[in-house]
C-alpha positions as a Markdown table, in Angstrom:
| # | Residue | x | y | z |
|---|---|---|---|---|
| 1 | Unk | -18.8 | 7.6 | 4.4 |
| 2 | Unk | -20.8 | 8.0 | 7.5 |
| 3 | Unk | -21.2 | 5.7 | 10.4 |
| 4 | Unk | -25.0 | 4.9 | 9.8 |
| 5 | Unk | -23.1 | 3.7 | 6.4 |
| 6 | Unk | -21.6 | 0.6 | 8.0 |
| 7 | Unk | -23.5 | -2.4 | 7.5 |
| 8 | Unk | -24.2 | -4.8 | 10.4 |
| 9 | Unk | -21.9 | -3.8 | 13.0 |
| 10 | Unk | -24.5 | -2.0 | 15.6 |
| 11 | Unk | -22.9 | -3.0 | 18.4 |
| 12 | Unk | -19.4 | -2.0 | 18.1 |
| 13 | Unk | -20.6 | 1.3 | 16.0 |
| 14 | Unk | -22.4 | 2.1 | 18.6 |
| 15 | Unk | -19.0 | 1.8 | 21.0 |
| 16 | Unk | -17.1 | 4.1 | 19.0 |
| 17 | Unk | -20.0 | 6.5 | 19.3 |
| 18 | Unk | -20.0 | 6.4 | 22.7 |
| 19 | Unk | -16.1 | 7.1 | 22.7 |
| 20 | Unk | -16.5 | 10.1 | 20.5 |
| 21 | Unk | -19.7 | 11.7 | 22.6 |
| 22 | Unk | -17.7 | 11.3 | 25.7 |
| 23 | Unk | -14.2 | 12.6 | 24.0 |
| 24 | Unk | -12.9 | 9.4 | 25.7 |
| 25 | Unk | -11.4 | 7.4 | 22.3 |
| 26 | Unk | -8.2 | 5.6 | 23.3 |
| 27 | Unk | -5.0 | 6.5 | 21.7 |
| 28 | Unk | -4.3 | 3.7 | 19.7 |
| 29 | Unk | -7.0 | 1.0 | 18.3 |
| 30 | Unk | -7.2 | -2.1 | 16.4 |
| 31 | Unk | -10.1 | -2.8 | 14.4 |
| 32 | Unk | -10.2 | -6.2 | 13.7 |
| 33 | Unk | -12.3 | -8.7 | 12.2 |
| 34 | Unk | -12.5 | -11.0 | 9.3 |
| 35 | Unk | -12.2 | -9.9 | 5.5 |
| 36 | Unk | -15.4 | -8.0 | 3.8 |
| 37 | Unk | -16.7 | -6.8 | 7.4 |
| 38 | Unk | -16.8 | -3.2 | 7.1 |
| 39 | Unk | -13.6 | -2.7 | 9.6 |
| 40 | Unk | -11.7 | 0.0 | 7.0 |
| 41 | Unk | -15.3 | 1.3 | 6.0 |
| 42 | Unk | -15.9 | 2.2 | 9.7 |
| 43 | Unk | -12.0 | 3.6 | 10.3 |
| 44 | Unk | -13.1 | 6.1 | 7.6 |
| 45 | Unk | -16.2 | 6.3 | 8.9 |
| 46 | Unk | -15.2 | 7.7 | 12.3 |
| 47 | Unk | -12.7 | 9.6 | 11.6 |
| 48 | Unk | -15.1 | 11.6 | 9.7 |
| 49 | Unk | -17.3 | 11.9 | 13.2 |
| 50 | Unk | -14.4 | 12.6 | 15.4 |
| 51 | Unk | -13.5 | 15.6 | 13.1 |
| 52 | Unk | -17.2 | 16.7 | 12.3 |
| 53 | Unk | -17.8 | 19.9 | 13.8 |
| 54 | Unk | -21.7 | 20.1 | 14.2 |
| 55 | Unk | -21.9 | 15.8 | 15.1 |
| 56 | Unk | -25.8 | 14.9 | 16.4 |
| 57 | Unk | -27.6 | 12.7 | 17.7 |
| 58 | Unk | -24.9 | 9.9 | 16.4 |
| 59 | Unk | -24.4 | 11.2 | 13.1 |
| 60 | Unk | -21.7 | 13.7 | 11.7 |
| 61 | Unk | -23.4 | 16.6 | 9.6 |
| 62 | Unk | -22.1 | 15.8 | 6.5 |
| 63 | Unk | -21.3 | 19.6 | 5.4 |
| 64 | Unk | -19.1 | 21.1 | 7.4 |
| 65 | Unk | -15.2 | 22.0 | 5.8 |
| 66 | Unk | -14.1 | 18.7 | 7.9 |
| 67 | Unk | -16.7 | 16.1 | 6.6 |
| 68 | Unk | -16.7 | 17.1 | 3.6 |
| 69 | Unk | -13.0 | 16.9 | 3.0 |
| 70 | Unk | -12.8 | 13.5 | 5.4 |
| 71 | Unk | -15.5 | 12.2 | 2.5 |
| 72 | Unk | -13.1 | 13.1 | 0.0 |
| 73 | Unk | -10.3 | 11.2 | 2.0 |
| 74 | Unk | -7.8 | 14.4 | 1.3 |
| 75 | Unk | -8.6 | 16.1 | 4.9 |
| 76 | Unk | -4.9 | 17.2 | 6.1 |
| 77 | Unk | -5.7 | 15.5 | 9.5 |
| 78 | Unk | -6.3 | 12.1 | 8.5 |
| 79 | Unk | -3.3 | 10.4 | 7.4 |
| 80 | Unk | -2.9 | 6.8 | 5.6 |
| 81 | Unk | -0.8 | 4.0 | 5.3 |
| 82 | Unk | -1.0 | 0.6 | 3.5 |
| 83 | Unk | 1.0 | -2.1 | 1.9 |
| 84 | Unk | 2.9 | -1.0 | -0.9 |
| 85 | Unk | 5.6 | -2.6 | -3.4 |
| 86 | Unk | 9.1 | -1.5 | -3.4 |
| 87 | Unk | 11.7 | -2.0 | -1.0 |
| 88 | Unk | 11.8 | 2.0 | 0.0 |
| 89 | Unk | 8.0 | 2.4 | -1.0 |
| 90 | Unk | 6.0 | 4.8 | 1.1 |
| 91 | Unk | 2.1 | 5.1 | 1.0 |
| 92 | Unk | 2.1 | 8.7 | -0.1 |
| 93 | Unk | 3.6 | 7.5 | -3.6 |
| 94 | Unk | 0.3 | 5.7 | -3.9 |
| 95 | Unk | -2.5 | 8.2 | -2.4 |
| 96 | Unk | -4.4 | 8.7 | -5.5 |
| 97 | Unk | -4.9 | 5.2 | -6.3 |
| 98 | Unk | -5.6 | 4.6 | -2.6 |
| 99 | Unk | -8.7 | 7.5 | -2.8 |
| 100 | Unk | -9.7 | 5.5 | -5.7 |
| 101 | Unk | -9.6 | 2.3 | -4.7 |
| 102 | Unk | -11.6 | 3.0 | -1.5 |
| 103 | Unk | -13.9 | 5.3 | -3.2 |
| 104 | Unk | -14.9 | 2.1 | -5.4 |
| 105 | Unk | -15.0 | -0.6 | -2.3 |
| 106 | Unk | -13.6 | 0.5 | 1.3 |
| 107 | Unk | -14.7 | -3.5 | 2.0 |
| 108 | Unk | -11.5 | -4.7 | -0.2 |
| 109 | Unk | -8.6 | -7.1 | 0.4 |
| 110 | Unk | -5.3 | -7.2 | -0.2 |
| 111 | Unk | -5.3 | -8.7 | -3.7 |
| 112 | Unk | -7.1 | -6.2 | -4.6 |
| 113 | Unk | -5.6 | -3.6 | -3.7 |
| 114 | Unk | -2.0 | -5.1 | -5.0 |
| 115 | Unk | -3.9 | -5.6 | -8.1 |
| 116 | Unk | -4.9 | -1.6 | -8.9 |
| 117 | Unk | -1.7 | -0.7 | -8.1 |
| 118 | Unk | 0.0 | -3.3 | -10.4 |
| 119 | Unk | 1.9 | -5.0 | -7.9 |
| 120 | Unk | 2.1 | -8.5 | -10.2 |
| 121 | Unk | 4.0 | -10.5 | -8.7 |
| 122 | Unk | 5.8 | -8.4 | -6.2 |
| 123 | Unk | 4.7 | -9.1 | -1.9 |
| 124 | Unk | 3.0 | -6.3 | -0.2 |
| 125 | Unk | 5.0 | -4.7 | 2.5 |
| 126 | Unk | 4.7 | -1.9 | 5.0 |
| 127 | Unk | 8.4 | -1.0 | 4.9 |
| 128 | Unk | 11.2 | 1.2 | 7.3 |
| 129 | Unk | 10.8 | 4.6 | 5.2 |
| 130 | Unk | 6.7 | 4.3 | 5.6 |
| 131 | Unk | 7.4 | 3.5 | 9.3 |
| 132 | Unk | 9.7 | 7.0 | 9.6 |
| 133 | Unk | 7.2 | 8.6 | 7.0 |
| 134 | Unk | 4.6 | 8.2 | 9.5 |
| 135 | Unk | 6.8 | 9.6 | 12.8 |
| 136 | Unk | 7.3 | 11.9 | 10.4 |
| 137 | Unk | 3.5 | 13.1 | 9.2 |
| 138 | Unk | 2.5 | 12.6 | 12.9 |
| 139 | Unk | 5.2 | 15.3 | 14.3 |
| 140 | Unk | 3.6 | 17.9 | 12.8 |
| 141 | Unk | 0.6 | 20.1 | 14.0 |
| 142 | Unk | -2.8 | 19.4 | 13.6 |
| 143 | Unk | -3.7 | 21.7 | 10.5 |
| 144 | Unk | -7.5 | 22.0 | 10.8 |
| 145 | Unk | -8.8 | 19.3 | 12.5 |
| 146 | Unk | -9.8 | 18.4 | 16.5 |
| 147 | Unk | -6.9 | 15.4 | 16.4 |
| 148 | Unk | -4.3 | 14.2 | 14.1 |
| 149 | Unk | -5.5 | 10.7 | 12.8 |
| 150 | Unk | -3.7 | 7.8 | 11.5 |
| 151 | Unk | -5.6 | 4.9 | 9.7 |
| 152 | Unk | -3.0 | 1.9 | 9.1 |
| 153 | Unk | -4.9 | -0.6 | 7.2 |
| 154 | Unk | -3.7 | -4.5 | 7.8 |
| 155 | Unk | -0.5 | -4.0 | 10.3 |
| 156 | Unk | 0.0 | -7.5 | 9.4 |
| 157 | Unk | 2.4 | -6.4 | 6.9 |
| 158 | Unk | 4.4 | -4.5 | 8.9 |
| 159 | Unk | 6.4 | -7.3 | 10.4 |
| 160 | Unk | 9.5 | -6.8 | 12.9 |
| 161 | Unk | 9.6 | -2.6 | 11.0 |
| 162 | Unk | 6.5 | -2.3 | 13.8 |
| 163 | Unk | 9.0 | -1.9 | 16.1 |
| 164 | Unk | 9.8 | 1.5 | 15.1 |
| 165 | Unk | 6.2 | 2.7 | 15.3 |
| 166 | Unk | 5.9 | 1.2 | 19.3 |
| 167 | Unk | 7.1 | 4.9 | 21.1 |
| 168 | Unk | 5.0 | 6.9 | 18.8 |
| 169 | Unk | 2.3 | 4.3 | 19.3 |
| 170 | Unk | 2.3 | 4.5 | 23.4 |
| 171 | Unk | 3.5 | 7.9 | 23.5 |
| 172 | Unk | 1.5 | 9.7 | 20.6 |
| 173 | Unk | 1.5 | 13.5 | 20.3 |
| 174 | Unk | -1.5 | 15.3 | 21.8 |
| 175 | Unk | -4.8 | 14.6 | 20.4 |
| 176 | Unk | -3.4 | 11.9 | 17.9 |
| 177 | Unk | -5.4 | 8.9 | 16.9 |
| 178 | Unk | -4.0 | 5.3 | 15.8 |
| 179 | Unk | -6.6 | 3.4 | 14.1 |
| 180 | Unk | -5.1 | 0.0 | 13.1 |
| 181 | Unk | -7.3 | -1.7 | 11.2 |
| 182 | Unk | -6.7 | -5.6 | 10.8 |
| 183 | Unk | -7.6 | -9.2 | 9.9 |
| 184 | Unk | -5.3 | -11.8 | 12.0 |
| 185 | Unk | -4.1 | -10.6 | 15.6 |
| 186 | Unk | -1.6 | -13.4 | 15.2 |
| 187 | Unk | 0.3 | -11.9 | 12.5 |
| 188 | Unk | 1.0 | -8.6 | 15.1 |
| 189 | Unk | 3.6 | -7.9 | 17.3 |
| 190 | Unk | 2.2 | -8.5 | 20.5 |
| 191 | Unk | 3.9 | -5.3 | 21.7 |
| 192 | Unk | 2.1 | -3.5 | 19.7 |
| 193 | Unk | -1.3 | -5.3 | 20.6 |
| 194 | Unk | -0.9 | -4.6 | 24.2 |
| 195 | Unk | -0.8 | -0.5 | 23.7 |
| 196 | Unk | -3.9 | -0.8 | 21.5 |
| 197 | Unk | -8.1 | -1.0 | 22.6 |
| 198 | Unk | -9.1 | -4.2 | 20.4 |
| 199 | Unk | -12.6 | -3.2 | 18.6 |
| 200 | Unk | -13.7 | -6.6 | 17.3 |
| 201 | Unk | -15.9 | -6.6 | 13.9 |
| 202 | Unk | -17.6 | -9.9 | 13.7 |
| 203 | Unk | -19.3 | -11.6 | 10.1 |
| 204 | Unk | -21.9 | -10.3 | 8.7 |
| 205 | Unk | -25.7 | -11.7 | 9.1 |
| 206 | Unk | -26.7 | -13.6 | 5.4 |
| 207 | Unk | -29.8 | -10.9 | 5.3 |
| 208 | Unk | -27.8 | -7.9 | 5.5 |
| 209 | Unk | -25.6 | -9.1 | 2.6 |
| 210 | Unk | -28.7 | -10.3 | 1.1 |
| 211 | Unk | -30.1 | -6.2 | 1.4 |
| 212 | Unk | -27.1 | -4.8 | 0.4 |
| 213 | Unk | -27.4 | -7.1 | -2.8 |
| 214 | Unk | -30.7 | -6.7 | -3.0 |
| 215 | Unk | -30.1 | -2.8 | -3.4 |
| 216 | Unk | -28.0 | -3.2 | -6.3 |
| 217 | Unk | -30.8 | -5.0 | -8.2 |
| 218 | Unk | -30.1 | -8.2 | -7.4 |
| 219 | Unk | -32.9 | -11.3 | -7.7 |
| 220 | Unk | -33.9 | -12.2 | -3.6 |
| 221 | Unk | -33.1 | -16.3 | -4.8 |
| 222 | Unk | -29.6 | -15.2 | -6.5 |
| 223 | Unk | -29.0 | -12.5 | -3.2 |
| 224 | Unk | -29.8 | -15.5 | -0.6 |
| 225 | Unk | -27.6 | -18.0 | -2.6 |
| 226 | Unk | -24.9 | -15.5 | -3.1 |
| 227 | Unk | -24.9 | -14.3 | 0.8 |
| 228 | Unk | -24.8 | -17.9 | 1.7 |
| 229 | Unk | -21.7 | -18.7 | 0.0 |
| 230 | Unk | -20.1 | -15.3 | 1.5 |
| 231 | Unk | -20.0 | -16.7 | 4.4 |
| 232 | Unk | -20.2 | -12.9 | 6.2 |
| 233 | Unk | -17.9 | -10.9 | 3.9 |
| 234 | Unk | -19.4 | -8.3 | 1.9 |
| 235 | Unk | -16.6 | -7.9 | -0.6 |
| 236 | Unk | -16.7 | -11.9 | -1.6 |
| 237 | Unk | -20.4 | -10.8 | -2.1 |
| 238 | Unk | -20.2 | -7.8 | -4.5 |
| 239 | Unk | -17.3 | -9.7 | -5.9 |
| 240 | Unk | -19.4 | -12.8 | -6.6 |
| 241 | Unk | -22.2 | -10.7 | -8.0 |
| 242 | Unk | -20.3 | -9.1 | -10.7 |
| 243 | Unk | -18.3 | -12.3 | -11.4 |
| 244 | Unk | -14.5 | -10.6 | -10.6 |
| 245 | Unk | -13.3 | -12.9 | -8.3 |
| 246 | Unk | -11.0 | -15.5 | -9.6 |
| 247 | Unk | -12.4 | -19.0 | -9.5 |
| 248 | Unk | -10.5 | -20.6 | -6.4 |
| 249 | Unk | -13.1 | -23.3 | -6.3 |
| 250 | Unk | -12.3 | -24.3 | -10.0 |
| 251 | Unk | -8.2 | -24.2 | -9.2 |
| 252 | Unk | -8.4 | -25.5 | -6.2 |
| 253 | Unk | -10.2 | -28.9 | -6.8 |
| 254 | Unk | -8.8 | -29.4 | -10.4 |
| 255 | Unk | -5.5 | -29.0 | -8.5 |
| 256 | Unk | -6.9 | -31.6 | -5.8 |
| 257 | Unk | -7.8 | -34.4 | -8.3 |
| 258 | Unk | -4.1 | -34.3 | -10.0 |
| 259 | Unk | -2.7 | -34.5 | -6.9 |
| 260 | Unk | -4.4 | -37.5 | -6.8 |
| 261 | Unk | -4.0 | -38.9 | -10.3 |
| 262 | Unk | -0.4 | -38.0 | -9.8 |
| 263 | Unk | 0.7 | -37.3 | -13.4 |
| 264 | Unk | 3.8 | -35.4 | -12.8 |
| 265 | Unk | 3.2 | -33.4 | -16.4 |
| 266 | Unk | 0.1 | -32.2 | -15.3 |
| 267 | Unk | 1.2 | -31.5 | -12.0 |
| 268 | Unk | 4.0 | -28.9 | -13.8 |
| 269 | Unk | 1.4 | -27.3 | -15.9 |
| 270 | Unk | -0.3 | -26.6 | -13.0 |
| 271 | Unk | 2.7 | -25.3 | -10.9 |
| 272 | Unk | 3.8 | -23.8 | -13.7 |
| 273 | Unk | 0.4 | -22.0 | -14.1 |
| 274 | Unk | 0.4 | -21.1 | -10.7 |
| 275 | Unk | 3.5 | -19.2 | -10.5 |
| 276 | Unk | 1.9 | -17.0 | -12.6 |
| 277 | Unk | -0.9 | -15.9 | -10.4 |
| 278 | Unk | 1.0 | -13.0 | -8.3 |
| 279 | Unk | 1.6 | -13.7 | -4.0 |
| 280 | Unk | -1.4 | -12.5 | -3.3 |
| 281 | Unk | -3.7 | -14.8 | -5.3 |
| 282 | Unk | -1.3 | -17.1 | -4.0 |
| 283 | Unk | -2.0 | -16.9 | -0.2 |
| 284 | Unk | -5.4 | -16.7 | -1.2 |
| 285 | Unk | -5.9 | -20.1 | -3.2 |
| 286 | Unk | -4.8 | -22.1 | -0.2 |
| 287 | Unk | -6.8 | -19.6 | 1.8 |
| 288 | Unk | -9.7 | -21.3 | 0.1 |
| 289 | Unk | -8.3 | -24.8 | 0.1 |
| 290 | Unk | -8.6 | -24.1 | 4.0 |
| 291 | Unk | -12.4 | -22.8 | 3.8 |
| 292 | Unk | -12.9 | -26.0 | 1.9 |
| 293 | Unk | -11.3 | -28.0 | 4.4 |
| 294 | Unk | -13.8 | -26.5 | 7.2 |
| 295 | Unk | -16.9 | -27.1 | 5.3 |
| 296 | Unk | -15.6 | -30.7 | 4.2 |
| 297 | Unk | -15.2 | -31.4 | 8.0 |
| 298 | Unk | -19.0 | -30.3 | 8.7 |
| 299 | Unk | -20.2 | -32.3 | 6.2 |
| 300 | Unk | -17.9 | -35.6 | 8.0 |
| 301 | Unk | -18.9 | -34.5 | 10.9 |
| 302 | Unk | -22.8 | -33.9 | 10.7 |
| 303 | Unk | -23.7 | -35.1 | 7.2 |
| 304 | Unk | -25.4 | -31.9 | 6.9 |
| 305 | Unk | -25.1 | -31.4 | 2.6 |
| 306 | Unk | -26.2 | -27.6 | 3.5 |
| 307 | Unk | -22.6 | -26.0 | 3.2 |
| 308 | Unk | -21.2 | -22.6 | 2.1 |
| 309 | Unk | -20.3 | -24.0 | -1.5 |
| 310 | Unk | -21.4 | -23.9 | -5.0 |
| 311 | Unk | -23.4 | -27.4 | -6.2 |
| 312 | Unk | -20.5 | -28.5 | -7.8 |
| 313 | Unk | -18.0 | -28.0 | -4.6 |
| 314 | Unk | -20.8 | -29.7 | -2.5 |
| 315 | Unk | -20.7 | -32.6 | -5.0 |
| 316 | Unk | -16.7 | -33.0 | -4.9 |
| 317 | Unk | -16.8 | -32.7 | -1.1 |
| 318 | Unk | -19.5 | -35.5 | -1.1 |
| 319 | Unk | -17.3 | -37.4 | -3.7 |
| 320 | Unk | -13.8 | -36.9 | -1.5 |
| 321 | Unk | -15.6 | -38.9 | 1.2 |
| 322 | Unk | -14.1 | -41.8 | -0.5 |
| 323 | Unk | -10.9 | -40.6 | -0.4 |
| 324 | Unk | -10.4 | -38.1 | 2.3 |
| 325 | Unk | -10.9 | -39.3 | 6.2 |
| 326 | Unk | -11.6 | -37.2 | 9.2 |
| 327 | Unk | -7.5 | -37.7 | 9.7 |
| 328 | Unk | -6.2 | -36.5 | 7.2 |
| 329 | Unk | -7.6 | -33.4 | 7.6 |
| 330 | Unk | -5.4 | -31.9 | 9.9 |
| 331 | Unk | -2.2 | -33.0 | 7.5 |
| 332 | Unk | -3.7 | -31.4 | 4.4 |
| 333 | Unk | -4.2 | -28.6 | 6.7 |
| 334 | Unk | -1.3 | -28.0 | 8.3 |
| 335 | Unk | 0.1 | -28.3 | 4.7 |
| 336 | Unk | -1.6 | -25.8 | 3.0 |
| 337 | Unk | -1.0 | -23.1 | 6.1 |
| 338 | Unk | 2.5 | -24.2 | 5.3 |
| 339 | Unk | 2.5 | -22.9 | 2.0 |
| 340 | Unk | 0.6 | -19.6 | 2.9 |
| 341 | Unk | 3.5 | -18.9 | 5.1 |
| 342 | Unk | 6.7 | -20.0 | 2.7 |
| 343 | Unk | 4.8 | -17.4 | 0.3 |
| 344 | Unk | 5.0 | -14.5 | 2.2 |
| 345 | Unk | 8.3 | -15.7 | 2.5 |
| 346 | Unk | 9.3 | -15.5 | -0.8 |
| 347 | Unk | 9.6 | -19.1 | -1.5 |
| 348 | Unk | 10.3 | -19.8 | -5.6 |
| 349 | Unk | 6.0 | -20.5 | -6.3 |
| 350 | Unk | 6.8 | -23.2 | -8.8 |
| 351 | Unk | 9.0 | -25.0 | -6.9 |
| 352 | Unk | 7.0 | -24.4 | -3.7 |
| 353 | Unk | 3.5 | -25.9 | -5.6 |
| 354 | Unk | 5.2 | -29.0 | -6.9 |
| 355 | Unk | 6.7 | -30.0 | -3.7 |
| 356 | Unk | 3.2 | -29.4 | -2.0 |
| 357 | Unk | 1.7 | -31.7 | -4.6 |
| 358 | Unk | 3.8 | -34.2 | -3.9 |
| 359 | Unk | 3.2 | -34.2 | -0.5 |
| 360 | Unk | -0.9 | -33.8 | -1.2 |
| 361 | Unk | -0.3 | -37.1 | -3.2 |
| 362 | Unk | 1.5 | -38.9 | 0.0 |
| 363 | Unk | -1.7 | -37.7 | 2.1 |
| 364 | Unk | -4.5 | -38.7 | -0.3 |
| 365 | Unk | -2.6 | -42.2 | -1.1 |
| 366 | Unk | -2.6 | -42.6 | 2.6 |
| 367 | Unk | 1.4 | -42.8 | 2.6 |
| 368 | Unk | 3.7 | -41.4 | 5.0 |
| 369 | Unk | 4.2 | -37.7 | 5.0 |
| 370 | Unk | 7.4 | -36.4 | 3.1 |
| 371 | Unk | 9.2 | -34.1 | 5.9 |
């Protein structure tokens, strides 16, 4: 992957350009943005420029030993780590269905990437032996390459085991490159955010979705409709366009209306059900409950019907207006980033989802809060 490659992202392409062309690139760097915008695709991306050994006019030549074998993702300069499962995992275990899983999508998520690696029901973690893997890989001397590069995609998942990388981090080797490449600053040691350049990624525009679609055959009415409800992330785009995301919208607000109804045998099914899904897909149903709460607030706020939902999400949220006030928002909220949190946690997911129905039920019934 090249950096012309990289959808929608001129401007902070261009600033990593302009750190390679004037052999000025920081140490230590954080790519961050939000899902599906091309932050991992562009780590790869320049890596393969600041190795290239005949780079012009903004471009890397594509053919030299270095770009070639950066292409392949198996250059001996350009190391990897990522979540993995298993108490004393380390990336390397996983390196061939890491080349094969970015081959396939660089723009993919977490779930996903659990997913091709089988993870079921088991958290993604960045653990102590990865951490002394990597002082480990980044000791030794640059084989071929200019610099010694180390892409660590989503650093969230480190947790307090980031402390072990913090010397290497501010006092790297010569010529070595940390590219850390994350979604949510907030879930970061701040002592690591403080020895890093932040290289911010923003959503993408609906018409360069819409192109990318477009490119894979797709009708312009079903691109537009498809970019709109992407809401700027390319991989909820390709995913929606082959249909191999999981239907959240469907969970979510047939989990919504028995919270409601309150039939505790349903509400079981459900939680049973639900235990089922793996962490990941977990985090990311009430990750949707929470994009739903957003749009649900426009529509309160504004009235404007033209939200990033399906028709049959737009109808519910026009329905909920019945139910749901502008004030209980922020409960139903704060209770659903609850839950994301007790899951990474570990909390028991069937007991965890029945307790949060109950309380959903308390909210929507306009009772007091269970604490």
């Amino acid at each position: 992957m090249e950096l012309k490659d990289i959808i929608g992202q001129q401007k902070a392409i261009g600033f990593l350009r302009s750190l390679a062309d004037s052999d000025r690139i920081p140490h230590a760097q954080i790519f961050l943005g939000n899902e599906g915008t091309g932050k991992l695709a562009a780590a790869l991306a320049f890596s393969q420029y600041v190795l290239c050994q005949h780079k012009s006019d903004g471009a890397a030549c594509g053919k030299c030993p270095d770009c070639i074998k950066a292409s392949k993702f198996i250059h001996p300069d350009i190391h990897f780590s990522y979540p993995t499962v298993g108490s004393k995992a380390i990336s390397t275990n996983f390196i061939n269905e890491w080349r094969t899983a970015i081959t396939e999508n660089p723009y993919l998520n977490a779930a996903q990437w659990l997913q091709h690696i089988q993870a079921e029901n088991k958290q993604g973690n960045i653990t102590k032996d990865e951490c002394l893997d990597i002082v480990r890989k980044l000791g030794l001397k640059i084989f071929e390459g200019s610099h010694k590069i180390l892409i660590l995609w989503l650093p969230e998942y480190l947790g307090k085991e980031g402390n072990r990388l913090l010397k290497l981090i501010e006092e790297p080797p010569e010529n070595t490159l940390f590219i850390l490449v994350a979604e949510n600053a907030e879930a970061i040691l701040n002592t690591i955010l403080s020895r890093c350049q932040i290289v911010q990624f923003k959503p993408l525009e609906d018409s360069d979705i819409v192109n990318v679609l477009e490119s894979k055959g797709t009708k312009p009415e079903q691109a537009a409709n498809i970019a709109h409800l992407a809401n700027g992330n390319l991989n909820k785009a390709l995913n929606l366009i082959v249909e191999e995301n999981r239907d959240y919208a469907l969970d979510f607000l047939k989990w919504m209306r028995l919270c409601y109804l309150a039939k505790p045998k349903d509400i079981i099914e459900f939680s049973n059900t639900f235990q089922t899904l793996g962490r990941e897909n977990q985090k990311r149903f009430f990750d949707y409950g929470l994009f739903f709460l957003r749009e649900y607030m426009i529509l309160l706020m504004t009235g404007n019907e033209h939200l990033r939902l399906g028709e049959q999400e737009i109808t519910t949220a026009k329905n909920l207006r019945k139910v749901i006030s502008f004030d209980q928002i922020s409960p139903i909220s704060d209770l659903m980033t609850d839950s994301i949190f007790h899951i990474q946690r570990n909390a028991n997911p069937k007991i965890l989802m029945t307790d949060v129905s109950i309380r959903m039920n308390h909210i929507l019934r306009k009772k007091t809060v269970l604490v």
